[in-house]
C-alpha positions in Angstrom: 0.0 0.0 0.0 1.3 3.5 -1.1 1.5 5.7 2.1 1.5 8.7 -0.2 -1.4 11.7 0.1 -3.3 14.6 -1.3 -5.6 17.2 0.1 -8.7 17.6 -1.9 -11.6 19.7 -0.3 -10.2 19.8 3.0 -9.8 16.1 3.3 -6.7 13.6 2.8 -7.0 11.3 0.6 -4.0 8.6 0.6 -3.1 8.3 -3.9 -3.1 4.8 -5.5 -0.8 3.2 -8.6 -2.1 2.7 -12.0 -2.0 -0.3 -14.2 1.2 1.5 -15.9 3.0 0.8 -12.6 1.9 -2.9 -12.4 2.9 -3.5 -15.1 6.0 -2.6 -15.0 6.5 -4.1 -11.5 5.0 -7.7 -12.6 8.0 -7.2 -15.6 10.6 -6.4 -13.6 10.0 -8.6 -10.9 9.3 -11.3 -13.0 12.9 -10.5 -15.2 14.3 -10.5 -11.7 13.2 -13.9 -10.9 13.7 -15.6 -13.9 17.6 -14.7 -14.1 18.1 -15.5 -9.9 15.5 -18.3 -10.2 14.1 -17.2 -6.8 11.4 -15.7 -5.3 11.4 -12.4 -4.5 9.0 -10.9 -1.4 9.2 -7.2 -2.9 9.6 -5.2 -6.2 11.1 -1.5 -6.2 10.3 0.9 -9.5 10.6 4.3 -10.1 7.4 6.5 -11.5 7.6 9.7 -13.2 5.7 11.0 -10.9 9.6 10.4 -8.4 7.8 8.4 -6.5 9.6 5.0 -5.2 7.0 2.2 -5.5 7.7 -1.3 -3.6 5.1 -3.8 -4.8 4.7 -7.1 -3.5 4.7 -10.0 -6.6 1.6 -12.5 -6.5 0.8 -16.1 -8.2 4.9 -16.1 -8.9 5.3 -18.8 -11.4 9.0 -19.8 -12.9 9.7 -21.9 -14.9 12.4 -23.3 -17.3 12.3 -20.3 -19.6 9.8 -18.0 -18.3 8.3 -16.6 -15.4 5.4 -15.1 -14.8 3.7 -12.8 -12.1 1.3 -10.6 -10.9 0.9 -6.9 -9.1 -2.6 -6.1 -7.7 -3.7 -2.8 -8.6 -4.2 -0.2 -5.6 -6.3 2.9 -6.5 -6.0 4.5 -2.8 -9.1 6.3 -2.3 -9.8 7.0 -5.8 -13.4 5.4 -7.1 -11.3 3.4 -10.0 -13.4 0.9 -11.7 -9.9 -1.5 -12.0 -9.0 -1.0 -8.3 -7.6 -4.4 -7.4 -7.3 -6.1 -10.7 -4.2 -8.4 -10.7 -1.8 -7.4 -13.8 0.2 -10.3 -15.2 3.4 -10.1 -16.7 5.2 -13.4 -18.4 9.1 -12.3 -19.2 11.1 -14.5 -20.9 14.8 -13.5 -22.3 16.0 -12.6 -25.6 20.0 -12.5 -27.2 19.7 -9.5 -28.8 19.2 -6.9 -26.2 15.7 -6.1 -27.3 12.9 -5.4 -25.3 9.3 -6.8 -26.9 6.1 -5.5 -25.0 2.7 -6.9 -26.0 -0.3 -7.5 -24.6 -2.5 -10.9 -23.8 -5.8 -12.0 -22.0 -8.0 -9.1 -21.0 -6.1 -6.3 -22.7 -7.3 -3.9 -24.6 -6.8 -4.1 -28.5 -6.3 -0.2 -30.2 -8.9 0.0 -33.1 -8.1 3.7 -33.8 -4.6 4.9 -34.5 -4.1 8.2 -32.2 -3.5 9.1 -28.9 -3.5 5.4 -27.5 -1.2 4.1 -30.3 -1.5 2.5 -33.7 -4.4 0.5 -34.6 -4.2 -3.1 -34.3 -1.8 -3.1 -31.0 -2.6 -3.9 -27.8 -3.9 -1.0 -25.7 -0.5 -0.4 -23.3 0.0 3.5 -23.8 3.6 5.0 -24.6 4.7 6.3 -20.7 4.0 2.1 -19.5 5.7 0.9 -22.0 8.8 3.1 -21.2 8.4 2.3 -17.3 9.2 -1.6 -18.4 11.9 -1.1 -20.4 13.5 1.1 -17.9 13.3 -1.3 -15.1 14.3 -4.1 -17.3 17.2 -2.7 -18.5 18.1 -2.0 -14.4 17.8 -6.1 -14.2 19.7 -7.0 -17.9 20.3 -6.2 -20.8 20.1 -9.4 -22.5 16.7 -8.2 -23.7 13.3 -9.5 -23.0 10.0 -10.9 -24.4 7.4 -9.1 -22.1 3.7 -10.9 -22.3 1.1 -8.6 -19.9 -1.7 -9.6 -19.4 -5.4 -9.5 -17.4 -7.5 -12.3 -16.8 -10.4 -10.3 -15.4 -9.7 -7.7 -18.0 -12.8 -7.6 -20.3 -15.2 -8.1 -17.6 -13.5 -4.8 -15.8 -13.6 -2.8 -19.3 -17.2 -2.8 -19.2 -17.2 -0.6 -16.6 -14.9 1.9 -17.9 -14.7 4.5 -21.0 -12.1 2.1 -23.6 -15.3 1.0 -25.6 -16.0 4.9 -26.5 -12.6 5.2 -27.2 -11.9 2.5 -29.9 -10.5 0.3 -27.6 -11.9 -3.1 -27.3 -12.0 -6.5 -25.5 -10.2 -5.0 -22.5 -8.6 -2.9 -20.4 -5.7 -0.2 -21.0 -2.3 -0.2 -19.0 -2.4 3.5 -18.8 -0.9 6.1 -16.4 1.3 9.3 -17.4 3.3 9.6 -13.4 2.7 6.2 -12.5 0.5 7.5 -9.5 -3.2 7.6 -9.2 -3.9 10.6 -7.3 -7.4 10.2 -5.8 -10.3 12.7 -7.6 -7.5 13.9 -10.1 -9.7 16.9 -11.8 -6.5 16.7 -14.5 -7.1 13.1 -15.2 -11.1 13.0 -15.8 -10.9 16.3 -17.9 -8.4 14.7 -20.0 -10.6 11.5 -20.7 -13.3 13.9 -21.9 -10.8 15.5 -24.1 -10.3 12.4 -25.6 -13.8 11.5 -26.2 -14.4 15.4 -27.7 -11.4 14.4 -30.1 -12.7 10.8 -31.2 -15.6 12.4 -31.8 -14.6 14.8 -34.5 -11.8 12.4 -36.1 -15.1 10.0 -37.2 -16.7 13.2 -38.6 -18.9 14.8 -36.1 -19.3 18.4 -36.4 -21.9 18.9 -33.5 -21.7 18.1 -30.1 -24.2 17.7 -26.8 -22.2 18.5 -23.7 -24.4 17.3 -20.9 -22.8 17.2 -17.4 -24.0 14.2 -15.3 -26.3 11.0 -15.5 -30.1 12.8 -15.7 -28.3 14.9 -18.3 -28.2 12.1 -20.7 -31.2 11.0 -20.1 -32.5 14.3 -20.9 -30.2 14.5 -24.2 -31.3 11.0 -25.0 -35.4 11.7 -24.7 -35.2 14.8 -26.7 -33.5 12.9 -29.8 -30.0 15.6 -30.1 -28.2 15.2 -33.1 -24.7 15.2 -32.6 -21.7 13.8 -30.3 -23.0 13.0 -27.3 -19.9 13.7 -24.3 -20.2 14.3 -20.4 -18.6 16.8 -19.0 -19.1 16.5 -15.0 -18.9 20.1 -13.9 -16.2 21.4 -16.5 -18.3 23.4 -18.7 -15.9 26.4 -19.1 -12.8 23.8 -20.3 -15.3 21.9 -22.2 -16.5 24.2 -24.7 -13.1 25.9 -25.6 -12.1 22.7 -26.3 -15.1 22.2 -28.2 -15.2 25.5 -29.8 -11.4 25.2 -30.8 -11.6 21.8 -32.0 -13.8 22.9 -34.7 -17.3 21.4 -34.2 -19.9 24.0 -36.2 -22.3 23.6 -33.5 -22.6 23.2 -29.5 -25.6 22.5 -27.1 -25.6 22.5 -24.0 -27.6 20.8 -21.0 -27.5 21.1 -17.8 -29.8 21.1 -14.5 -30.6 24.5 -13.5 -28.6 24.0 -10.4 -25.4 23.9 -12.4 -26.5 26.3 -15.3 -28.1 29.2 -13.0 -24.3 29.3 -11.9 -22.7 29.7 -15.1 -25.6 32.4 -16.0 -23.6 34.4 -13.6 -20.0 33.9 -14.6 -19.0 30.2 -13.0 -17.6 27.9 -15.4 -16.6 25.6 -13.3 -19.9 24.2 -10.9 -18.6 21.7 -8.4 -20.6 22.8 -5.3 -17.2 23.1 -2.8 -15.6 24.8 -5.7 -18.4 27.6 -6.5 -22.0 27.5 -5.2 -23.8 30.8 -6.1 -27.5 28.9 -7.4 -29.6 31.5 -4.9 -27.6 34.1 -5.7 -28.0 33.4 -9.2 -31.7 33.9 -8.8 -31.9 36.7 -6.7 -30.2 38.6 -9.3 -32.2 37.9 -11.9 -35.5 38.7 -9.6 -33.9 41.7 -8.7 -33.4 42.9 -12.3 -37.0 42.1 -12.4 -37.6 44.6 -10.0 -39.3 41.6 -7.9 -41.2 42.5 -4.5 -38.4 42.4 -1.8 -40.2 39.9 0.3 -39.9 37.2 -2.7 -36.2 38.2 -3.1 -36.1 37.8 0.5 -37.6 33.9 0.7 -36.2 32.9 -2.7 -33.0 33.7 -0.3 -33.6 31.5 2.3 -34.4 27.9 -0.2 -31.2 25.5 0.3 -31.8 24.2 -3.1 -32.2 25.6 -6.5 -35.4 23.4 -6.8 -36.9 25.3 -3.7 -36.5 28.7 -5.8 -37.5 27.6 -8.5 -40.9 26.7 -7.3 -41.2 29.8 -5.8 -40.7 31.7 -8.7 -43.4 30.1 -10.7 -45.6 30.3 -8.2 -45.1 33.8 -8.0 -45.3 34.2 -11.6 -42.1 35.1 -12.7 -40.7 32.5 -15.1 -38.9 35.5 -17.0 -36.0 34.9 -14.6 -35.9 31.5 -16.2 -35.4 33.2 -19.5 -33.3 35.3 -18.5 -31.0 32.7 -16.9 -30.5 31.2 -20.2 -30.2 34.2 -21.8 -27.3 34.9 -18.9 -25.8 31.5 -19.5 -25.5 32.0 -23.9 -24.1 35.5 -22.9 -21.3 34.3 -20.7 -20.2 31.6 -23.1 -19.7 33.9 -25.9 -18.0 36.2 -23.6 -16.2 33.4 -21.7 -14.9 32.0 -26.1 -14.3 35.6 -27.0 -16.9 35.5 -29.6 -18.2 39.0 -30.1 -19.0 38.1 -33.6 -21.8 35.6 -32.6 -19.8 33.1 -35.3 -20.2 30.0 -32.3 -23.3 28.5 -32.9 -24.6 27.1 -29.2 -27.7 26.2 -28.1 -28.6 25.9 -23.7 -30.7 23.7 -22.8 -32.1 24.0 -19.2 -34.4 21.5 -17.2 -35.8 20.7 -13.5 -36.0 17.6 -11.8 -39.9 18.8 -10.9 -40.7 20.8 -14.0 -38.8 19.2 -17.0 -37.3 21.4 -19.4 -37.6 24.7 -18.8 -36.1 26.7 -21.8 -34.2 26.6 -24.8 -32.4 29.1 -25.8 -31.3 29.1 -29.7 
């Protein structure tokens, strides 16, 4: 277990190892093991993260000419879908000082040449692969024939983003520091990147940004043409990536919790990050010139539900209107389009009264 932490929102949260890291350790250990023929209790690799990593070998297997081994995965107190999945590695040596990484069982096969790698190879990403040649080469350098593998990989994939990504029939060995630090904004935003870009190398040139689970259902009842990506609460990084990749036209949906925020400037709506949703509404009722004592008990609701209900029942859906007018201006503002040349579309809704606008 890595004794290594992170403060997120006030709390410590001890950081994990990717598959990247297993990998390399089930290599080297097993390279280790083949050449002393004994078993070894421990495994030390370096990350690029400068991190020291000692991983215990399991199911240690050796052979005449091979061995083979495996690192369980620890994800800390990150929600990883592959937390404790055993990566295999089977080494077996080579003459020519070459090192020869594939993939087996339950890893991923690339079906897209890109980011990932080329088309047709197994789904180990370029920083892994480097991490087990560099701690094979601090064992020999007799080179290597390096086999890893996952027998629980395809069940685990199912649970995680490869299939949207052109990956298929398992998992990837992935990690760019060899550390999984736990709620890692950097890490999620950079999957979605990679969905926005697969998106428009098959063609797309529109694309729904919807930001959690309801969201898509949303997207999904009201038939949207186009791309269809979830964006959690990064709408501001989300559509200048959007915008700059190219795509001719954007929509946006959101819960008017999240978007009553950004119709006041926040583009980024995690609630411990930025929570402003009864603000948001008692500036629009005040531009309204609303009666004080509505502005006063839309003040005291805890939830953006709670105002809402009392501004319909006070008839003044206009602030509604005016939210998602709020919300269209701030995105232009936000993408530096005063030429109106982004074509985006806001679509707000409410758990209790559907959707509530669309603003065109």
């Amino acid at each position: 277990m890595i004794e290594h932490y992170v403060v997120k929102y006030g709390e410590s949260l001890r950081c994990g190892y990717t598959t990247g890291s297993c990998a390399a350790g089930a290599a080297k250990a097993a390279a280790s093991m083949l050449l002393s023929r004994e078993k070894l209790e421990n495994i030390c690799i370096d990350t690029p993260a400068g991190i020291v990593l000692t991983l215990k070998p399991m199911d240690i297997h050796i052979e005449n000419d091979y061995v083979y081994c495996c690192i369980i995965k620890d994800a800390g107190d990150d929600p990883d879908s592959t937390d404790k999945i055993e990566i295999y590695a089977k080494v077996s040596k080579r003459n020519d000082s070459k090192i020869v990484i594939d993939g087996g069982e339950g890893i991923g096969t690339i079906t897209r040449s890109g980011f990932w790698g080329k088309s047709g190879t197994a789904a180990i990403n370029p920083v892994p692969r480097k991490m087990i040649a560099d701690e094979l080469l601090k064992v020999s350098n007799c080179g290597f024939n390096v086999l890893i593998y996952a027998p629980r990989g395809r069940e685990i994939a199912k649970k995680t983003f490869n299939s949207n990504l052109g990956i298929i029939d398992g998992i990837s060995i992935i990690g760019t520091k060899g550390i999984v630090e736990p709620m890692s904004d950097e890490a999620l935003k950079k999957s979605i990147y990679i969905e926005i870009d697969d998106a428009y190398d098959k063609g797309m040139r529109e694309i729904v940004l919807f930001l959690g689970n309801y969201g898509e259902k949303v997207v999904e009842d009201l038939k949207l043409v186009g791309a269809k990506i979830k964006i959690s609460n990064f709408i501001g990084d989300m559509l200048l990536y959007s915008k700059n990749q190219g795509f001719d036209k954007i929509t946006l949906v959101g819960h008017i919790g999240k978007l009553c925020k950004l119709s006041i400037g926040a583009f980024n709506t995690h609630s411990k990050i930025c929570d402003v949703r009864i603000e948001a509404f008692v500036y629009y009722l005040a531009l309204n010139s609303a009666p004080l004592e509505l502005i006063n008990n839309v003040n005291e609701c805890k939830t953006s539900e709670e105002a809402l209900t009392l501004i319909m029942n006070n008839n003044y859906p206009v602030v509604i209107n005016n939210m998602i007018d709020g919300c269209i201006d701030r995105i232009k503002r936000y993408l530096k389009d005063d030429g109106n040349e982004s074509n985006i579309d806001v679509i707000m809704y409410s758990m209790d009264y559907g959707i509530l606008g669309v603003k065109l």
